[in-house]
Every structure is written in structure tokens, then in C-alpha cells.
MDAnalysis code that builds the backbone (N, CA, C; Angstrom):
import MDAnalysis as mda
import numpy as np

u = mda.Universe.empty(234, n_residues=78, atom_resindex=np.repeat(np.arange(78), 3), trajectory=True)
u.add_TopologyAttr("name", ["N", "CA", "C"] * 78)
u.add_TopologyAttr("resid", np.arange(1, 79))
u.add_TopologyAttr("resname", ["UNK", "UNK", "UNK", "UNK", "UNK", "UNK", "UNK", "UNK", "UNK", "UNK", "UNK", "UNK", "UNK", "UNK", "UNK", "UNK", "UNK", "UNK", "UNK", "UNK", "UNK", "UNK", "UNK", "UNK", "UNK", "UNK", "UNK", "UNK", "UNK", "UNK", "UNK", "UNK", "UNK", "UNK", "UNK", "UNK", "UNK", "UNK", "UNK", "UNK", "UNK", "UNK", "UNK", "UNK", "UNK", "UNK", "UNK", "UNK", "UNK", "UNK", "UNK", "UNK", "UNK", "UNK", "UNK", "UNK", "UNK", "UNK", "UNK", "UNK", "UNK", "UNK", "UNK", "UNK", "UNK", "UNK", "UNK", "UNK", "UNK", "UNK", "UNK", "UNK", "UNK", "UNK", "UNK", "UNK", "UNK", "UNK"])
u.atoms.positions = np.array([
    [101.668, -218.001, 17.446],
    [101.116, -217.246, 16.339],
    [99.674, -217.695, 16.113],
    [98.559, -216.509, 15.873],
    [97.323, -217.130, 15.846],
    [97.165, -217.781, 14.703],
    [96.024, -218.732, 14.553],
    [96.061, -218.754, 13.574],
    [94.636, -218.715, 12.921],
    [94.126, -218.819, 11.432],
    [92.986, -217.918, 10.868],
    [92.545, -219.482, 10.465],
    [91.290, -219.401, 10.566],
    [90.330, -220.390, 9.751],
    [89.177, -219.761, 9.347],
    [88.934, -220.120, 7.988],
    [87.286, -219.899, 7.635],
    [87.394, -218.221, 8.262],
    [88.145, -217.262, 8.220],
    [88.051, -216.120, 8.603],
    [88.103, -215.773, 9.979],
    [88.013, -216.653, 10.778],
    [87.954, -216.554, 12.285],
    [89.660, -216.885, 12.853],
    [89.895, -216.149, 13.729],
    [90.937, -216.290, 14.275],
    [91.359, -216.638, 15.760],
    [91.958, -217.849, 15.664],
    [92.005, -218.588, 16.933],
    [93.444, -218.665, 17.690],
    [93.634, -218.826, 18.737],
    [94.696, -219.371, 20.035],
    [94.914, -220.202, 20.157],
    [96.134, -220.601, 20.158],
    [96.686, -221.928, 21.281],
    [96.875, -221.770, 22.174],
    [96.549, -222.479, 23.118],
    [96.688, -222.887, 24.723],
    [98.083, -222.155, 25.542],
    [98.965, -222.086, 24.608],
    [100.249, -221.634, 25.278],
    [100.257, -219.593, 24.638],
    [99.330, -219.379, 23.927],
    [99.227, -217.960, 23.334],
    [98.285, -217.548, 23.942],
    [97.352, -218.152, 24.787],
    [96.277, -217.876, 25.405],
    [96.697, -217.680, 26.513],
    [97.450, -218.049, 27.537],
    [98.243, -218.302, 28.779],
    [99.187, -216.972, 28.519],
    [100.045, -216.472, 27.727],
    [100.446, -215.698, 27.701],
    [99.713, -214.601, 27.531],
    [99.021, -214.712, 27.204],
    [97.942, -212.930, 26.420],
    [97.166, -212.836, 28.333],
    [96.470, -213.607, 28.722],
    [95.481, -213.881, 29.915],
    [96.346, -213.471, 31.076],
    [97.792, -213.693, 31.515],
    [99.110, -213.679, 32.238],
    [98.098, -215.238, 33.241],
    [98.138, -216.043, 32.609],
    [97.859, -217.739, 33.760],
    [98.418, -218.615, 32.906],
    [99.329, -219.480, 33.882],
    [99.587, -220.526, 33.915],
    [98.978, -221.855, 32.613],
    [99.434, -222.651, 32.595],
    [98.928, -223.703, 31.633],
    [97.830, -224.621, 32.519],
    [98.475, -224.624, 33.970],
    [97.886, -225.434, 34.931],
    [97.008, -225.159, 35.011],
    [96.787, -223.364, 35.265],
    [95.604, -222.682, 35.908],
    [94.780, -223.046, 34.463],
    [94.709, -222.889, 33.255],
    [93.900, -222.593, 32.219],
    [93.062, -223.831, 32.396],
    [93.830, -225.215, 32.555],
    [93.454, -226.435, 31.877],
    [92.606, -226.704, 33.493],
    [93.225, -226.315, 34.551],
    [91.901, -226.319, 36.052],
    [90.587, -225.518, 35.858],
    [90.750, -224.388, 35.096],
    [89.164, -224.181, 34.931],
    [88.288, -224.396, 33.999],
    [89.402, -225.330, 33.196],
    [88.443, -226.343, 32.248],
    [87.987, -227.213, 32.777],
    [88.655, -227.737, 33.311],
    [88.493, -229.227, 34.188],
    [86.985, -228.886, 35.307],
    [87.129, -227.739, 36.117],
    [86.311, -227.628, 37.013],
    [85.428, -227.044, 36.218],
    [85.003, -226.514, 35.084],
    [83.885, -226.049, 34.674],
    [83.830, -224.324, 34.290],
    [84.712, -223.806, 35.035],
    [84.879, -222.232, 34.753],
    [84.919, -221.934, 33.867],
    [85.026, -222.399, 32.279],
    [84.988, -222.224, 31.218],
    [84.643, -223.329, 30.441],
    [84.044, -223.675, 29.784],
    [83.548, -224.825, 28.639],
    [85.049, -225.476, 27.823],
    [84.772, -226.588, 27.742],
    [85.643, -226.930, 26.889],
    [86.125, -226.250, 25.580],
    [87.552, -226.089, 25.236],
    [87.610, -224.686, 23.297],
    [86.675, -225.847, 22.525],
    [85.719, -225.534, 22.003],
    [85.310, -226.058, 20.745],
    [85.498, -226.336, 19.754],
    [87.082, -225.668, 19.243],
    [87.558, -225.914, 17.995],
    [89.263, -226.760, 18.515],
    [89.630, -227.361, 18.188],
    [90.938, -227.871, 17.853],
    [91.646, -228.009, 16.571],
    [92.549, -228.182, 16.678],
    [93.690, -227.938, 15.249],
    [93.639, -229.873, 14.662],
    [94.395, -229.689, 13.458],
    [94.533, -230.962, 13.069],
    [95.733, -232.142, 14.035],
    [95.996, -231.728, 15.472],
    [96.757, -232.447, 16.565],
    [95.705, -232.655, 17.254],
    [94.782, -231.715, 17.106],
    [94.024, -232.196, 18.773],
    [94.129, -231.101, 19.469],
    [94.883, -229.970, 19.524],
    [95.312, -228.844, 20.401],
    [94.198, -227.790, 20.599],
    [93.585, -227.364, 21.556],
    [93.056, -226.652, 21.393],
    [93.180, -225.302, 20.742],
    [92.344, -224.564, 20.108],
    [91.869, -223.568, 19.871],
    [91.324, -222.296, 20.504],
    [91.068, -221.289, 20.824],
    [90.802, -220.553, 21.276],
    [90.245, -219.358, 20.691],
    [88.695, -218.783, 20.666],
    [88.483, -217.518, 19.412],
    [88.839, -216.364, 20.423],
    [88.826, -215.234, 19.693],
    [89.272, -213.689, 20.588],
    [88.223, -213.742, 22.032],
    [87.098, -214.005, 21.417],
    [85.913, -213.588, 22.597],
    [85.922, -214.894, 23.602],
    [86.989, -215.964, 23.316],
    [86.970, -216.909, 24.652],
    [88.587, -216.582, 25.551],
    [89.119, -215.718, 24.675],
    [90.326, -215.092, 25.315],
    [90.051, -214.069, 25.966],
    [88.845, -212.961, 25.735],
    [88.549, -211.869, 26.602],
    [87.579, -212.103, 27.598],
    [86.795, -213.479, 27.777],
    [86.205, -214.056, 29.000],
    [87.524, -214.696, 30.047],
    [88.652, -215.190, 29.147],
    [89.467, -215.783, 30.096],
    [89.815, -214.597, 31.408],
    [89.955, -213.057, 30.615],
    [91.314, -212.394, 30.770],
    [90.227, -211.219, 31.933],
    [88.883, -211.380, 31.627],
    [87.596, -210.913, 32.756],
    [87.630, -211.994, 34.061],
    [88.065, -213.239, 33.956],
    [88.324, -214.280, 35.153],
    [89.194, -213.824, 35.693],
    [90.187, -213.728, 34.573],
    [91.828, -213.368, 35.502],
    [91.681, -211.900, 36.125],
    [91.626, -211.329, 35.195],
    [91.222, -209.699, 36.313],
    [90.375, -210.093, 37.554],
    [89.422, -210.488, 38.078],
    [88.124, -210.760, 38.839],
    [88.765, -210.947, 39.860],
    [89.550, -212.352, 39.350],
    [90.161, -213.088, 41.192],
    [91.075, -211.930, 41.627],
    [92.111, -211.206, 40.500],
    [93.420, -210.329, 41.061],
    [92.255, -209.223, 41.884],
    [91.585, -208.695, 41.552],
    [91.194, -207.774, 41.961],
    [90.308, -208.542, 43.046],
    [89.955, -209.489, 43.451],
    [89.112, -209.985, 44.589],
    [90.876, -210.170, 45.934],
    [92.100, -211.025, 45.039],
    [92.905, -211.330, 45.728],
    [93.706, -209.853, 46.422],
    [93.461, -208.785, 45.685],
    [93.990, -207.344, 45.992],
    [92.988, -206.864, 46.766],
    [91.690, -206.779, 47.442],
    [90.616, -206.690, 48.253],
    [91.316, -207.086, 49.512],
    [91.274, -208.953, 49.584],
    [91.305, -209.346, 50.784],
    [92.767, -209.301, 51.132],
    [93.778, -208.699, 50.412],
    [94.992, -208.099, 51.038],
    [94.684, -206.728, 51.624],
    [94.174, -205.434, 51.326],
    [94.053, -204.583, 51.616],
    [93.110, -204.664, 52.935],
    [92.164, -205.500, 53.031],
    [91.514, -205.977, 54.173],
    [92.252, -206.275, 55.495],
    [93.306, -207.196, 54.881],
    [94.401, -207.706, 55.927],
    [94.993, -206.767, 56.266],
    [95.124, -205.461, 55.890],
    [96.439, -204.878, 56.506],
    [95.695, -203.757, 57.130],
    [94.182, -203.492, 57.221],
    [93.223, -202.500, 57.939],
    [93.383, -202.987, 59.086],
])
């Protein structure tokens, strides 16, 4: 469930993974490697955060590769 601060409305890591269709692994690897900046906001655990517009950059990554990984299949079978 999202949740609202100061008017802004944010994600958790496991609501973000579901909305994006990736993995927990995959999310926290393109943090790690740089593909996305660290969430800037965290909750009072430590958990990350997530605003709408770092969920619709995630979900422009995830489309990108499917549609690069749906290319070099269609390639393969020419």
C-alpha cells in the first residue's frame, strides 16, 4: 500500500517490483550498478521509498530491455 507524505506519494521496494513486473534482485542490481540512483526517501525502518516518477523511469528500463530482448529473439529466428 502506498504510502503519502507531506502530499507526495511513495513505494516500497516490494510495490515497486510488482507495479515494474522485476524481481527484488533485479531492482536492488540496478541500484547497486548505477542504473538508477539510490530512492532518496526511506520510511522510519530504513526501507526504501519510491515517488510515482521513479516508478515510471523503472517501468521505461523494464520495457527497453523486453523490447531489446524481443529484437534479438526475432533476429534469431530470421
Amino acid at each position: 500500500m502506498p504510502v503519502t507524505i507531506d502530499g507526495q506519494t511513495y513505494y516500497r521496494t516490494a510495490e515497486v517490483c510488482r507495479i515494474v513486473g522485476i524481481s527484488r534482485a533485479t531492482l536492488f542490481r540496478w541500484l547497486k550498478e548505477g542504473i538508477f540512483k539510490e530512492a532518496e526517501h526511506r520510511d522510519r525502518r530504513g526501507w526504501r521509498l519510491f515517488t510515482e516518477d521513479e516508478v515510471d523511469k523503472l517501468k521505461a528500463e523494464a520495457n527497453r530491455i523486453n523490447k531489446a530482448d524481443q529484437l534479438s529473439t526475432l533476429k534469431g529466428l530470421i
